[in-house]
C-alpha positions as CSV (number, residue, x, y, z in Angstrom):
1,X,178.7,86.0,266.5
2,X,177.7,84.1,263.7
3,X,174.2,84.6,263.9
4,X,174.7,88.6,264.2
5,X,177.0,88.4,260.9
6,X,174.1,86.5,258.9
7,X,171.2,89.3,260.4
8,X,173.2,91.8,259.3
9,X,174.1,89.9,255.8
10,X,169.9,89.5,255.3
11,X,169.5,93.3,256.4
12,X,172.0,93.9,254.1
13,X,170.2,91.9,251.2
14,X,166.4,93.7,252.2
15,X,167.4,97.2,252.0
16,X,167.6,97.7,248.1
17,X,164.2,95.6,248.1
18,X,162.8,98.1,250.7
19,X,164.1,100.7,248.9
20,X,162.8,100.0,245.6
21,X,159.2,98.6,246.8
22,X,159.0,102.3,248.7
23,X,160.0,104.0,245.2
24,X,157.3,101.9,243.1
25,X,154.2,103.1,245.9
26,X,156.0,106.5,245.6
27,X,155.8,106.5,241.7
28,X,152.4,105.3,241.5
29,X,151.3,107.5,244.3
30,X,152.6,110.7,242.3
31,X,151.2,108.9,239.2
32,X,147.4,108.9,240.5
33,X,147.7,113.2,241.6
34,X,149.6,114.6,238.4
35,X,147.8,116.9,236.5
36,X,149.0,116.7,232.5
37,X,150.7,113.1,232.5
38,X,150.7,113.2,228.9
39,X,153.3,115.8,229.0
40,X,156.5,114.2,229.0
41,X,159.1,115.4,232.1
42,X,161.3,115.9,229.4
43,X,162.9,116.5,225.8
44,X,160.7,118.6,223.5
45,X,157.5,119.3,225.0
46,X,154.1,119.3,222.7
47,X,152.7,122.3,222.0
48,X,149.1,122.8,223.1
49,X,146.4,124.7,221.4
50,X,144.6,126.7,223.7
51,X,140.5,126.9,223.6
52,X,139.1,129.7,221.9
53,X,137.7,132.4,224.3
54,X,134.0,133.5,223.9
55,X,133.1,136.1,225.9
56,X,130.0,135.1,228.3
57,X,126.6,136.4,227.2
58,X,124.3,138.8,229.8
59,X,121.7,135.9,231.5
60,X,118.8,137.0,233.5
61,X,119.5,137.6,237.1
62,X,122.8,138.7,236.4
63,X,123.9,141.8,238.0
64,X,125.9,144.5,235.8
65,X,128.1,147.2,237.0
66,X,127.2,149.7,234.6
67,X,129.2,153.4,234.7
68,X,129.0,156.3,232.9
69,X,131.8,158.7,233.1
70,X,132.2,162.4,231.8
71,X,133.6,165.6,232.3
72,X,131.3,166.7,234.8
73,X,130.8,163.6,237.7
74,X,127.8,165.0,239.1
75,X,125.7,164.7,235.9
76,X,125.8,160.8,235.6
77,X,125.5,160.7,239.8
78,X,122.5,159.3,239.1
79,X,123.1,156.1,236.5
80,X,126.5,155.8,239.2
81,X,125.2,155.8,242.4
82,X,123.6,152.0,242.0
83,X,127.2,150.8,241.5
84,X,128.8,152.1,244.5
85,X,128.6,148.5,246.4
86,X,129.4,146.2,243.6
87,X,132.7,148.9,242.6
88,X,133.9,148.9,246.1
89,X,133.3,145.0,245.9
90,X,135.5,144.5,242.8
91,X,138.1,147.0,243.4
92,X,138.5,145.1,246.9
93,X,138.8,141.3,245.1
94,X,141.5,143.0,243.0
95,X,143.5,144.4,245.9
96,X,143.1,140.7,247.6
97,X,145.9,137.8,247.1
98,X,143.2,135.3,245.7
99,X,142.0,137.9,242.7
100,X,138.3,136.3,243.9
101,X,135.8,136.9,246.7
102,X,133.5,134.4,248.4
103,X,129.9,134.9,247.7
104,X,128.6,136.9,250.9
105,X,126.6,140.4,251.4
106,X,124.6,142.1,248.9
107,X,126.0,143.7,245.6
108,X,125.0,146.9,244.0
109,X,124.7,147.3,240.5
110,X,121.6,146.5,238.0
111,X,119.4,143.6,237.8
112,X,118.7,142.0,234.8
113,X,115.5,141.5,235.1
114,X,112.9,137.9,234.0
115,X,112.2,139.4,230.3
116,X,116.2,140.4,229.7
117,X,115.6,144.1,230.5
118,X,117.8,146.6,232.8
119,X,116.1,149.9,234.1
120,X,118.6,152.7,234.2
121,X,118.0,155.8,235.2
122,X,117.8,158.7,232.5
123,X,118.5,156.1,230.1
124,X,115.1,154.1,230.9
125,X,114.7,150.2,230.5
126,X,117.2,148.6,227.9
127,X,117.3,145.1,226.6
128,X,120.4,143.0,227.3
129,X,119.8,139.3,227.6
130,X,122.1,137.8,225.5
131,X,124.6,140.4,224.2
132,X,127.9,140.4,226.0
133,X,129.3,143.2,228.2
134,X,131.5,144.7,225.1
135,X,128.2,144.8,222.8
136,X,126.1,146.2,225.7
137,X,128.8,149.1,226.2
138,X,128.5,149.9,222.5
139,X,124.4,150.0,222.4
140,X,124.6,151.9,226.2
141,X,127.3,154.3,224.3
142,X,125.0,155.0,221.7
143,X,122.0,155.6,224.2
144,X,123.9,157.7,226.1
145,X,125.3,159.9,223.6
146,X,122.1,161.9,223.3
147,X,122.3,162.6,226.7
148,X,126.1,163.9,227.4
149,X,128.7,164.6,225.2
150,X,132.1,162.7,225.2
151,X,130.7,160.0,227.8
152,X,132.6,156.9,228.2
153,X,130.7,153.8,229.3
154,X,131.8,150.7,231.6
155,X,130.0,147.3,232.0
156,X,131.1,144.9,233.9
157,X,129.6,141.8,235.9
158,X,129.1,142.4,238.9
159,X,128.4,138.8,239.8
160,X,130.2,136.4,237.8
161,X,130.6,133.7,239.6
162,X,131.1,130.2,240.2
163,X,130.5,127.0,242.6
164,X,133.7,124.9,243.4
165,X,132.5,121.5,245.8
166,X,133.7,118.2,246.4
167,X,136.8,117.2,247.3
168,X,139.0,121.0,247.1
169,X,140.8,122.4,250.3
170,X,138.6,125.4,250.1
171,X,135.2,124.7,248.7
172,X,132.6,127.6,248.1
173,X,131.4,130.3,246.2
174,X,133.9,132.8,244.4
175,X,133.3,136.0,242.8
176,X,135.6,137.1,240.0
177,X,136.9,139.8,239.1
178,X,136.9,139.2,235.6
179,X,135.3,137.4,233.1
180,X,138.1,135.4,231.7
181,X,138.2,132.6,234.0
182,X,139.4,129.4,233.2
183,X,139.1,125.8,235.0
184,X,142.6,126.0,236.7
185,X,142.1,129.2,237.6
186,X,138.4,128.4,239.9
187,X,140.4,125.4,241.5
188,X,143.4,127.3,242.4
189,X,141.1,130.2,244.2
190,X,140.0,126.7,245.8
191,X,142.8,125.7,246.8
192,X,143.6,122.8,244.2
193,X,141.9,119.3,245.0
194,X,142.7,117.2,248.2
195,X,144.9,114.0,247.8
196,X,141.4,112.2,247.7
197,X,140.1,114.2,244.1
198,X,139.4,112.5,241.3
199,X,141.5,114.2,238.5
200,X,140.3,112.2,235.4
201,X,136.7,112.6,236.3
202,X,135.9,116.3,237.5
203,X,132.0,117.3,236.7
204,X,131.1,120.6,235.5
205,X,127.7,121.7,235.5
206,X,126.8,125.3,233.4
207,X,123.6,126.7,232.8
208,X,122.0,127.5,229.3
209,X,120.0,130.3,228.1
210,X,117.0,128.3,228.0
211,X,117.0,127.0,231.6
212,X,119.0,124.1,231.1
213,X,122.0,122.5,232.5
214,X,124.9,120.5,230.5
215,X,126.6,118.5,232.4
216,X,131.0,118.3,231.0
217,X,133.6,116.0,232.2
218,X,137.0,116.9,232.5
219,X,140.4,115.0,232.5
220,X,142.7,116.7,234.3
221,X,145.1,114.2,233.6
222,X,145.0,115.0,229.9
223,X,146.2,118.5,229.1
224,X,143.6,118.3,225.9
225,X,141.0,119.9,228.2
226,X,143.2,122.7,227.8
227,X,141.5,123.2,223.9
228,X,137.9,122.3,225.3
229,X,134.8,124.5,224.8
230,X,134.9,123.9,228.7
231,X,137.9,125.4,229.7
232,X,137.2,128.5,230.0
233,X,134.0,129.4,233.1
234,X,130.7,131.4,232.7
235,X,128.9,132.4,235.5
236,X,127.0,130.2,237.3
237,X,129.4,127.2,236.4
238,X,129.6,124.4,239.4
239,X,133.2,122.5,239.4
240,X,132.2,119.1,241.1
241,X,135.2,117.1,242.3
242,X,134.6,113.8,243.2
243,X,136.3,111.5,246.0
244,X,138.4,109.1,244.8
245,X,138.2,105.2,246.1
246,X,140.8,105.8,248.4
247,X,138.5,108.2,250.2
248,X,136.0,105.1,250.5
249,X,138.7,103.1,252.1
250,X,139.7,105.6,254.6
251,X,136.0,106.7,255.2
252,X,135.7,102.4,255.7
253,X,138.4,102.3,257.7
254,X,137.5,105.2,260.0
255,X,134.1,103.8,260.5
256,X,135.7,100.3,261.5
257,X,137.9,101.9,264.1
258,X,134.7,103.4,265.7
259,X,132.9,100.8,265.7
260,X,136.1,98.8,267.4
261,X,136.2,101.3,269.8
262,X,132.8,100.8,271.1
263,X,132.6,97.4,271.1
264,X,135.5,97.6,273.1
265,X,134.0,100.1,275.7
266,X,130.8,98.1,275.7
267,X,132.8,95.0,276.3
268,X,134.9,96.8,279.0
269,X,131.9,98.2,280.4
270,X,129.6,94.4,280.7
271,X,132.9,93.0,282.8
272,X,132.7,95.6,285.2
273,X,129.2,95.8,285.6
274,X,129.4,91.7,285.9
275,X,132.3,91.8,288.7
276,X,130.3,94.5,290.2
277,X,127.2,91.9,290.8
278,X,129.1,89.6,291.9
């Protein structure tokens, strides 16, 4: 009777320690996955200036949706019909719950081709490496206005997108359906990063006009990524997430249980071949 009275006393004693030790691995747990910890939980919250949005410039090998509408359909049939694929393609990504497709199938619209030019027709072969869409509508606008009266023009990408790898729930290639594409935005389409990402060091890789890549790291941790030249995607941008040390040690551990394993088939299987020879 005794002895159940001082188990139950010590019990007693442990739980708050149990309690609290759980609590601590739970806080530090929650610590290492948080995106914006410094962001207080609560009282006033800091106000965060946003990055300033540039609008991505035309690259060559980009593919434009480029429309021109009028009164009468059938006389821009011509310029329209090599955007049937890549209209279908975006209307569909808009109608979809992730607002982005993965890369897959061909998509209509016009090349940009090695020296910056696209070759539409009745408007013949245009320079437009390096203007964005809005100033390629207004020289396309300007083109087209001695051809039809009262024509409105659309461009669009038709192949903006980016690479998200490394440790997300869905890695791949997305298609957007707009330009205006931030960081957050390419890992939620991915969906977010597993409990093995490394949110202080995430790699992104964008290309440059001139053939070159720049490698950025990001701290998701931090919310003054938010303000970064880098916030914001331009197509072609690869969002690298990398595993974390924990991922070693369960990789580690994995690999140890294997190999337990087998040594303990192979050890099961030398003492029956031995009681077998003898």
């Amino acid at each position: 009777m005794y002895m159940r009275k001082s188990l139950t006393k010590r019990l007693f004693l442990f739980a708050p320690l149990l309690y609290l030790s759980l609590t601590i691995i739970s806080c530090n747990t929650t610590k290492k996955i948080k995106y914006f910890q410094d962001i207080p939980d609560s009282g006033r919250l800091k106000t965060i200036i946003g990055a300033n949005y540039l609008e991505p410039t035309i690259q060559v090998d980009d593919i434009l949706t480029i429309l021109v509408e009028t009164v009468d359909p059938t006389a821009t049939s011509m310029i329209n019909s090599g955007n049937i694929s890549a209209a279908s393609s975006q209307l569909s990504s808009m109608g979809s719950g992730t607002g982005a497709l993965p890369l897959g199938g061909t998509s209509g619209g016009y090349l940009v081709d090695k020296s910056g030019y696209v070759n539409i027709p009745v408007l013949g072969k245009i320079k437009l490496l390096g203007l964005t869409t809005s100033q390629a509508r207004d020289m396309l606008d300007s083109i087209a206005f001695k051809y039809y009266k009262d024509a409105a023009i659309i461009v669009r990408f038709a192949n903006f997108k980016v690479s998200v790898t490394g440790e997300v729930n869905r890695p791949g290639i997305y298609v957007m359906p707009n330009e205006k594409v931030s960081v957050l935005d390419a890992l939620s389409m991915a969906g977010d990063l597993t409990i093995f990402g490394k949110r202080e060091n995430v790699l992104l890789i964008r290309d440059n006009l001139d053939g070159t890549k720049t490698p950025y790291r990001i701290n998701l941790k931090r919310s003054d990524f938010i303000s970064s030249p880098y916030y914001y995607l331009r197509q072609n941008d690869v969002i690298y997430v990398e595993p974390n040390k924990a991922k070693a040690a369960v990789t580690d551990a994995n690999q140890a249980r294997t190999y337990t394993i087998a040594a303990a088939a192979l050890s099961l299987l030398i003492i029956i071949a031995t009681r077998i020879k003898y």
